[in-house]
DOBADREN-914390 format. One line per 10 residues: number of its first residue (from 1); their letters; for each residue y, z, x of N, C-alpha, C. Coordinates in Angstrom, 2 decimals. Atoms other than C-alpha are relative to their C-alpha. Layout:
REM DOBADREN-914390
NUM) A) Y/Z/X/Y/Z/X/Y/Z/X  ...
***
This chain:
REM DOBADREN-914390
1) XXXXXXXXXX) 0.23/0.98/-1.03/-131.92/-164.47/2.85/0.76/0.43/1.26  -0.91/-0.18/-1.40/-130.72/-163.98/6.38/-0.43/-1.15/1.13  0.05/1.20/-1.24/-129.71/-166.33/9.15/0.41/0.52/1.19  -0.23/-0.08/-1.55/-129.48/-166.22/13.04/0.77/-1.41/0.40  -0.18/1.29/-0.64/-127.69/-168.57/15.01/0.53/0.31/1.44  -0.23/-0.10/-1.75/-127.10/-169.41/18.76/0.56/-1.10/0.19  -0.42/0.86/-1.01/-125.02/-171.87/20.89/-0.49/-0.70/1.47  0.80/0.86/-1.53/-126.88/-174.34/23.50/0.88/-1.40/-0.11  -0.70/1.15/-0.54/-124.22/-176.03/25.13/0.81/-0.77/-1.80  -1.05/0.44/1.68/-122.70/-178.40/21.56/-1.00/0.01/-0.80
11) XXXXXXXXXX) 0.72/0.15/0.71/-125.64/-177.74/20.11/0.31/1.52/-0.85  0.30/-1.84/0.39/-125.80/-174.47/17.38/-1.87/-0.45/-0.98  0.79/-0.40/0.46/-129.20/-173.62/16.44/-0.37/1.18/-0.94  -0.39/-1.28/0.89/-129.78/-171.73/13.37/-1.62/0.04/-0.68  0.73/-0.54/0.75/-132.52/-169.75/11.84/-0.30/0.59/-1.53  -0.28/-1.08/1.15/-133.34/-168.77/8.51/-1.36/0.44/-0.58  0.87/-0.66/0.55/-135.65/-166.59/6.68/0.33/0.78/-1.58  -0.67/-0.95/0.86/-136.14/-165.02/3.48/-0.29/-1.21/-1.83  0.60/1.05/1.13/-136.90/-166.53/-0.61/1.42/-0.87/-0.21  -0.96/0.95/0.40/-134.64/-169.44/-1.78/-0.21/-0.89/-1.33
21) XXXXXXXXXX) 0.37/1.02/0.75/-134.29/-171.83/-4.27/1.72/-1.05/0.23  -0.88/1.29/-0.90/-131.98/-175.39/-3.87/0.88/0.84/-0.13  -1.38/0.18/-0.20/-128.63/-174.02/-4.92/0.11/1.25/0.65  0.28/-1.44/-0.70/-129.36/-170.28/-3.09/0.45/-0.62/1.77  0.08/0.40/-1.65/-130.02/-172.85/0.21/0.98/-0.34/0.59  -1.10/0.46/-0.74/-127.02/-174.85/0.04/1.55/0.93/-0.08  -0.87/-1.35/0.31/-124.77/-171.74/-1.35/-0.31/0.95/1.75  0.52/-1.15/-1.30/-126.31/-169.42/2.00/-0.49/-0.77/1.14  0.27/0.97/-1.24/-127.28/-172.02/4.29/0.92/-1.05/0.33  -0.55/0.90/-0.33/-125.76/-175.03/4.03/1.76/0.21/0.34
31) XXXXXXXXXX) -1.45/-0.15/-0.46/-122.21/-174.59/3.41/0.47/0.64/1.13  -0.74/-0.95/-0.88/-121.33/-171.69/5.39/-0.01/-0.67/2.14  0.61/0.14/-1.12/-123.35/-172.98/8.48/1.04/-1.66/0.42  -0.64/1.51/-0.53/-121.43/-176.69/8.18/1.41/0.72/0.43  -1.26/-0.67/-0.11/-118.08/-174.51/7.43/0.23/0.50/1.68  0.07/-0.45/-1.61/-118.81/-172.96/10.94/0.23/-1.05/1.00  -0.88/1.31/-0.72/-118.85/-176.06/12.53/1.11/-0.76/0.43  -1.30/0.55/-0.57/-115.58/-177.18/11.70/0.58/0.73/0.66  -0.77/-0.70/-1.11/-114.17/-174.35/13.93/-0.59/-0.39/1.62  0.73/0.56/-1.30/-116.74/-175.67/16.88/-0.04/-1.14/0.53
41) XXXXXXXXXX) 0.47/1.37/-0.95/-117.71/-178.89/19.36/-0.87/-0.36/-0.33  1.43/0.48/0.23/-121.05/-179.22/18.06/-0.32/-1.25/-0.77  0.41/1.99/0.39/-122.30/-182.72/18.02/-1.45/0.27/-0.55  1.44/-0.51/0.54/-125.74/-181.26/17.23/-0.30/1.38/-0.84  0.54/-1.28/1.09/-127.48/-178.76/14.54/-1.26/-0.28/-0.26  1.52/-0.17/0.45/-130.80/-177.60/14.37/-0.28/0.97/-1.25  0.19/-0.66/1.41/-131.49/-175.77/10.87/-1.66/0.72/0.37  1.40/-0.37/0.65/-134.99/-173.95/10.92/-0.51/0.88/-1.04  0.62/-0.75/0.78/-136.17/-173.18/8.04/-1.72/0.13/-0.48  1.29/-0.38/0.12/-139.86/-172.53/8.41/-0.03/1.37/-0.76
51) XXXXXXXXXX) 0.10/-1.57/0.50/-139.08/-168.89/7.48/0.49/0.00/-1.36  -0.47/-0.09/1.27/-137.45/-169.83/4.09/-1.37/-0.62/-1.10  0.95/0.04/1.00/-140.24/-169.64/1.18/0.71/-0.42/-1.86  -0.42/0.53/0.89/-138.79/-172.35/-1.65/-0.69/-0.83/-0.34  0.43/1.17/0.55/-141.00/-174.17/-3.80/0.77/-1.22/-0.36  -1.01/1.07/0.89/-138.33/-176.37/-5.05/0.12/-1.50/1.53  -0.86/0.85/-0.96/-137.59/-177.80/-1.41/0.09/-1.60/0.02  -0.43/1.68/0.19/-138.42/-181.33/-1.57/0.70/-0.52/-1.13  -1.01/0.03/1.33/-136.56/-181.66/-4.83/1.51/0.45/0.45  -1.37/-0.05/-0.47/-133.58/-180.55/-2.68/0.59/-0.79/0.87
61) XXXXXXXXXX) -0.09/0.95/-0.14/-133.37/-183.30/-0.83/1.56/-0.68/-0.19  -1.74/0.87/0.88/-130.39/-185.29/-2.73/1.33/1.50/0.28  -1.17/-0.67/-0.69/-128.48/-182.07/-2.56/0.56/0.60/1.14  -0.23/-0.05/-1.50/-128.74/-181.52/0.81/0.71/-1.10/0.36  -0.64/1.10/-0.64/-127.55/-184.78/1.52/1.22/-0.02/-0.44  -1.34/-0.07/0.59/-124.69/-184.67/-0.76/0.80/1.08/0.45  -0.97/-0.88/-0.39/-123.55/-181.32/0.50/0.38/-0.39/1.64  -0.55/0.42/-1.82/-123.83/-182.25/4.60/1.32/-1.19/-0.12  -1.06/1.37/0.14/-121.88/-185.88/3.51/1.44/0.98/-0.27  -1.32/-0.48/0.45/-118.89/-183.35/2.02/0.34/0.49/1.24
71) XXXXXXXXXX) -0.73/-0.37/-0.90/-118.40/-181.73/5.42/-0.53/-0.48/1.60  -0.15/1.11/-1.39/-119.51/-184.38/7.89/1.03/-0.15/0.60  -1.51/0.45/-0.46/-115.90/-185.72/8.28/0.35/1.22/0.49  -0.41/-0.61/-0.48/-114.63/-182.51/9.26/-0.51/0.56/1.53  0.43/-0.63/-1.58/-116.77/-181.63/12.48/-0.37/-1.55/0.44  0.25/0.35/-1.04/-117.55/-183.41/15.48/-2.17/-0.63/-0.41  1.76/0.01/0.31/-121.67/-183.59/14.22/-0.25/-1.38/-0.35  0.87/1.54/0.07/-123.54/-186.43/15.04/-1.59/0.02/-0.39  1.47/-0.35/0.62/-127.31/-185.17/14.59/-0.07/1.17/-0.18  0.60/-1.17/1.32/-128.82/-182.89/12.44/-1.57/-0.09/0.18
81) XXXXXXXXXX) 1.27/0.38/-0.31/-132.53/-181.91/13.11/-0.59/1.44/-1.32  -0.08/-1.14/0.97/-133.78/-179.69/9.76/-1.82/0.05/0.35  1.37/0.47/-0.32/-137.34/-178.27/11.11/-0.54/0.77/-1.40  0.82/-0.36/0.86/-139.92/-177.39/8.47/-1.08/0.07/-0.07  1.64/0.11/0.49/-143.44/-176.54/7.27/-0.31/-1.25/-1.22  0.13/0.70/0.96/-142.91/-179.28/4.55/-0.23/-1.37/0.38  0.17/1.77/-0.50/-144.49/-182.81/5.16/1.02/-0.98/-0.93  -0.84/1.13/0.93/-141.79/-185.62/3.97/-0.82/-1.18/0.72  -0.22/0.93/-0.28/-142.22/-188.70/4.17/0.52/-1.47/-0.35  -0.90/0.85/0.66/-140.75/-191.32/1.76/1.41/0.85/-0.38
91) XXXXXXXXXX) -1.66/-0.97/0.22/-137.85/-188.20/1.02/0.47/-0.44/1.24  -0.73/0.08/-1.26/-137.56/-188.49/4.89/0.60/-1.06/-0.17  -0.30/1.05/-0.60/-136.77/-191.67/5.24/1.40/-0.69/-0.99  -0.98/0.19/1.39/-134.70/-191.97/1.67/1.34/1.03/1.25  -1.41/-0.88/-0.90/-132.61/-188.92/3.60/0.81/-0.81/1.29  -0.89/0.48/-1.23/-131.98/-190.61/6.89/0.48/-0.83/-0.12  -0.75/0.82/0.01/-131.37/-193.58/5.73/1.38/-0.05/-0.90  -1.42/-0.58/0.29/-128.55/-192.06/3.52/0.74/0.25/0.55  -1.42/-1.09/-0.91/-126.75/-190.06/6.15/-0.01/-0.71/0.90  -0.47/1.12/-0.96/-127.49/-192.60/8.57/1.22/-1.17/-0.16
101) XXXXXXXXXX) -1.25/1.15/0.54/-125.36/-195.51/6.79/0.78/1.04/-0.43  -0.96/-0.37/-0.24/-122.90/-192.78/6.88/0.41/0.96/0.80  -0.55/0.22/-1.66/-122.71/-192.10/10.48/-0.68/1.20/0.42  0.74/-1.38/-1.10/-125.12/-188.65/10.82/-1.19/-0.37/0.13  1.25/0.44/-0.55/-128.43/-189.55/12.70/-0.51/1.45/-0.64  0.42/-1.40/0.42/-130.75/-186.45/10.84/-1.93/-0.34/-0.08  2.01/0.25/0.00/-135.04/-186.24/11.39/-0.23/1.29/-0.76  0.32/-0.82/0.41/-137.00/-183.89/10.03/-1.14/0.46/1.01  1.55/-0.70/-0.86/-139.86/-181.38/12.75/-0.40/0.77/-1.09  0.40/-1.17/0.57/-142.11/-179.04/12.42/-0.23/0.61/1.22
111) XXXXXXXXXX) -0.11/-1.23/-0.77/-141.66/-177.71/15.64/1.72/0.03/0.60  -2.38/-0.23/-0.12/-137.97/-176.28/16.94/-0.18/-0.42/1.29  -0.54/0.28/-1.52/-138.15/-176.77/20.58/0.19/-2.15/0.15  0.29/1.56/0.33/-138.92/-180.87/19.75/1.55/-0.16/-0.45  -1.34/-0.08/0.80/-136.14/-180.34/17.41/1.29/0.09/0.86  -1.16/-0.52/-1.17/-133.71/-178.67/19.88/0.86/-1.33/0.87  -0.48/0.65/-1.27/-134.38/-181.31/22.59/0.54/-1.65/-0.70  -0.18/1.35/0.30/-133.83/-184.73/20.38/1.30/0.66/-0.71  -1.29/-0.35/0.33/-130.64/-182.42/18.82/1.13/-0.04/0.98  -0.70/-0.38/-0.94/-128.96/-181.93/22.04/-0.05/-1.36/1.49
121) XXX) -0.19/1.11/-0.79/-129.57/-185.71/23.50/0.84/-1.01/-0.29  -1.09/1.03/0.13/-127.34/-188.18/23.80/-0.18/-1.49/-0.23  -1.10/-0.13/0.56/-126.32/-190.37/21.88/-0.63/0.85/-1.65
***
């Protein structure tokens, strides 16, 4: 798997590509990418994983949420925008309203620039 990432303003935008499965995503994606955070300002994170090819993904779900909740408290991150080729829509709403009642605003796209601009607005 390999990731890209960039800095826009407190936003970091990150790319990934490459096969996965859940604990591969939050092992090579998730952690490292929150871990990064706590050294940064970033009130915003855009995740795209269009380029990551994981059947499992909506089934990852719960542990996505459970791993962002472990290193919420440590950064500054208020939204979270994770874009995808995967239609949610009762997961979505199960997700946001999880991380919402504990204080991270998080949507789900399917395009990044959409993504970007509702990551990097205020509040």
């Amino acid at each position: 798997m390999h990731l890209s990432s960039e800095l826009i303003g407190e936003c970091m935008i990150v790319r990934c590509q490459g096969e996965s499965d859940c604990q591969s995503c939050i092992d090579t994606i998730y952690r490292p990418i929150l871990n990064q955070l706590e050294d940064t300002q970033c009130t915003g994170l855009v995740i795209d994983k269009r380029g990551i090819q994981c059947s499992r993904e909506k089934k990852s779900l719960n542990l996505v949420a459970e791993t962002i909740l472990l290193y919420k408290n440590r950064s500054p991150l208020r939204k979270m925008a994770l874009v995808t080729s995967i239609e949610y829509s009762k997961d979505e709403e199960l997700l946001r309203n999880i991380l919402f009642e504990k204080g991270l605003n998080i949507r789900l796209f399917t395009d990044l620039e959409e993504a970007t601009l509702w990551a990097q607005s205020y509040p």
